[in-house]
N, C-alpha and C positions, 0 to 999 in steps of 0.2 A: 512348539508353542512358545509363546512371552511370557515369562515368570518372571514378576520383581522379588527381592529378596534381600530380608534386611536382617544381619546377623551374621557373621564372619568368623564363629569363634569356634573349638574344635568340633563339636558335632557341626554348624551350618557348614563349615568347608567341604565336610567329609559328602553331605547332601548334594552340594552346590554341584560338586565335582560330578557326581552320579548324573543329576539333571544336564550337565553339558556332555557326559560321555554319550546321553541318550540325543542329543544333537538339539538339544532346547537350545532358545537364546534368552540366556539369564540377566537381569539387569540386578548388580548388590549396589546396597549402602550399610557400611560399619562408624561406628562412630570414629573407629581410629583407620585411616586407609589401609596405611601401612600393614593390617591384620588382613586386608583381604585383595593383598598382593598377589598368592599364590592360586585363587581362583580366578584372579584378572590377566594372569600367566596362562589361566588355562582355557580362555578366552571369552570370561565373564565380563561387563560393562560397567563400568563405575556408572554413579551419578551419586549427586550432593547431597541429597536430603530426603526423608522419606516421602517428604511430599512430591517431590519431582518423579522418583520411583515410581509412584502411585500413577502417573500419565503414562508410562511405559507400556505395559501390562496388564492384561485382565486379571490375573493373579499375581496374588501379592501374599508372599508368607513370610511368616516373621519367626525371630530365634534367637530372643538373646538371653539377657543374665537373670534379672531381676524383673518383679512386676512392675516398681514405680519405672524399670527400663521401658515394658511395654507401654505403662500407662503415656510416659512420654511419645512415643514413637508413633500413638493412636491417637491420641488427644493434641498433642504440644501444638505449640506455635507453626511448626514444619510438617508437621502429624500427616499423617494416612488419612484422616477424617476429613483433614484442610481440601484435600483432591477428590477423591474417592468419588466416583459415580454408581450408576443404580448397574451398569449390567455389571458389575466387577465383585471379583471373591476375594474374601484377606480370611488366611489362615494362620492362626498364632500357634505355632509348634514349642512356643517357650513352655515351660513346666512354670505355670502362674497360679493366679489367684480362681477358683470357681466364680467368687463374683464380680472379679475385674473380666473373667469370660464371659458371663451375663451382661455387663455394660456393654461391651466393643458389639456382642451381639444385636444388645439391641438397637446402639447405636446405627452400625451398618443398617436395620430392618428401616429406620428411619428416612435413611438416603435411597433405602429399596436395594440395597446390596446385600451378597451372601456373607454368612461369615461361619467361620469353624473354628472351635479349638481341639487340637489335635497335636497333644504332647506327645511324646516319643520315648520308649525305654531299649537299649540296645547299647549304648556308650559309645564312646568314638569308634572302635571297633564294628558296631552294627550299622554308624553312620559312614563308615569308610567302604564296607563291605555289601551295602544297600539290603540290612538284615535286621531293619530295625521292626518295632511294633508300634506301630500308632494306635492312640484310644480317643477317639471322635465324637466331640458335640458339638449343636448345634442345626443350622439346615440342614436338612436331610438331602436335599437338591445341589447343599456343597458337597458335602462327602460325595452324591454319585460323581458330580463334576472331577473329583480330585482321583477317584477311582482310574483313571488311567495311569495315575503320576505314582500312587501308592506303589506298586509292584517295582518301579525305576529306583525307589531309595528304601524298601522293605518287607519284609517278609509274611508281616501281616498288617491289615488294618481292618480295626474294630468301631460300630457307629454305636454309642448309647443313649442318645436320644438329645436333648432340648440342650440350651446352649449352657457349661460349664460339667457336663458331664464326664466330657473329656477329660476336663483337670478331675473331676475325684475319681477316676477310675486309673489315673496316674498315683495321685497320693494313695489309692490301694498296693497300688504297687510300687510304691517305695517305703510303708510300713514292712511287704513283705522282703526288701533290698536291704533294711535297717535292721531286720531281726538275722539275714545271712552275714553282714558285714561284721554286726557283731560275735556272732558263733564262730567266722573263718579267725576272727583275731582273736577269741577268746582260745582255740585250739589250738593257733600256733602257740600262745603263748604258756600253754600248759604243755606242751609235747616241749617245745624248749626246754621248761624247769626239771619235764623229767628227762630231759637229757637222751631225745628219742630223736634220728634221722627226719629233719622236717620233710626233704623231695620224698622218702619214703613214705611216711605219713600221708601227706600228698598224693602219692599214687595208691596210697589203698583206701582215703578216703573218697576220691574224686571217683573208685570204683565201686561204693558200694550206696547204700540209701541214702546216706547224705548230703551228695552230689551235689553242687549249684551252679549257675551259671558264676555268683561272685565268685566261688572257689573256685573253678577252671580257668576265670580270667587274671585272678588278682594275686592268688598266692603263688602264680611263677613269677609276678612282675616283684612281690616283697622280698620272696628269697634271691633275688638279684639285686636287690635296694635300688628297687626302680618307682618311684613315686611320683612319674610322671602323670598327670590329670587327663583320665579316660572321660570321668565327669570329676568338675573341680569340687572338693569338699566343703568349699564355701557353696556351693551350689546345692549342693545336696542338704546341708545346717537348715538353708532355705526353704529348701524343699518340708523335711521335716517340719518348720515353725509353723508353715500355711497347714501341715495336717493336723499338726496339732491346734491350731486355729480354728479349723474345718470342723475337729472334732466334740472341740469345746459349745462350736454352736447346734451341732444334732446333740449333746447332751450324752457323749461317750466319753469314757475311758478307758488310754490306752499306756498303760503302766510300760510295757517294753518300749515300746517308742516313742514314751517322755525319755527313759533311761539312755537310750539311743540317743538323740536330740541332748541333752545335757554332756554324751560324750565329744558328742562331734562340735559342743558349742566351745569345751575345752580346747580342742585340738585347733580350731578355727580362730577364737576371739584370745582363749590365754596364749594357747604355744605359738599363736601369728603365723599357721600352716593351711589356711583357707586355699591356697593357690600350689596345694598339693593333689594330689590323687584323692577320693574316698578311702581306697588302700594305704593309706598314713594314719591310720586311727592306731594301727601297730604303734605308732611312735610314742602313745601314751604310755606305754609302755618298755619298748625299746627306744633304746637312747642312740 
């Protein structure tokens, strides 16, 4: 198949990569080239703009930082909307806004195109290993279309109905990413004060009920002082503000994942660590 694809950064590589092992021919655009050298090594096709992208390809999915990123990439002057025709699908796997999903949606409906959002939870890791989970809204007619490509970069994919469903079925699952993140750091750093073997801790919690996927991934990379960004923690601060945004408008509160969200906005905006790992929230505390 022709997939265009706009986003180059550690989860879209790890993607990209999967899509051309399966013998796709991938068309990217990054805002910075030089970021998406190594999928063009691996014989992905440049082009310039998303709007030219958008001529390539019946599919066109996107992946990048921020919403005002997507909002640009959809809207702008070069935008996806600029080209985009009625038989073509654009699927934004960026972790956005619910109601920036609802626009692009309905935008697309407008031109008579499909459209999905279809964020992703799995980290570099699941995007390198094609083990990631997608949570799906939008056309229902997109997701069957995409159904061949899910299984090529994941291990599951989920449809919840009308367009931005997908985003809050992401921010469900990164309230529950925000209540493990903090528990894995709050436990190292009480096993350190009492002065208890952390890799042993480690293997006897990772073996009993309180197992998670952030503990098995993250606290072998901290006890190595490995802080490299599975997903960047300026990403995830992000992530956190839209749910807490999201939540403010159904008229919930969520006391742990304000708590959450005030850590990571430290760790992010005071200690200037956004372009660290999630797994750096330790350093609020270790030096």
């Amino acid at each position: 198949m022709k997939i265009g694809f706009i986003g180059t950064g550690v989860m879209g590589t790890g993607i990209i990569n999967n899509l051309l092992k399966h013998h796709h021919q991938v068309f990217v655009y990054n805002r910075t080239k030089a970021h998406a050298q190594e999928v063009i090594d691996h014989g992905a096709i440049w082009v310039n703009s998303p709007a030219q992208l958008t001529t390539q390809a019946p599919i066109i999915i996107t992946m990048v930082g921020f919403p005002q990123d997507v909002k640009e990439i959809y809207f702008g002057e070069n935008g996806i909307f600029t080209t985009l025709k009625a038989d073509q699908l654009v699927v934004d796997m960026t972790t956005s806004s619910p109601t920036l999903a609802e626009e692009i949606g309905h935008r697309a409906e407008e031109i008579g195109a499909l459209a999905l959002d279809a964020p992703v939870s799995g980290g570099d890791i699941g995007a390198k290993n094609a083990t990631l989970t997608v949570m799906a809204g939008g056309h229902q007619e997109a997701f069957k279309k995409m159904e061949p490509l899910f299984p090529e970069i994941s291990q599951a994919a989920n449809y919840f109905g009308d367009f931005g469903t997908g985003q809050h079925a992401k921010m469900a699952n990164q309230i529950m990413i925000a209540g493990t993140m903090t528990g894995l750091t709050e436990m190292l750093v009480y096993a350190k004060a009492a002065n208890l073997d952390l890799q042993k801790v480690l293997d006897t919690v990772s073996h009993g009920s309180a197992d998670n996927w952030s503990l098995d991934n993250y606290v072998p990379r901290i006890l190595k002082n490995d802080y490299t960004p599975g997903f960047f923690a300026k990403h995830f601060l992000k992530d956190l503000n839209i749910t807490l945004t999201e939540a403010k408008r159904m008229h919930i509160d969520l006391p742990a994942t304000r708590l959450a969200t005030q850590l990571y906005d430290n760790l992010v905006n005071a200690q200037g660590l956004g372009d660290d790992g999630t797994q750096a929230l330790i350093k609020l505390w270790w030096k």
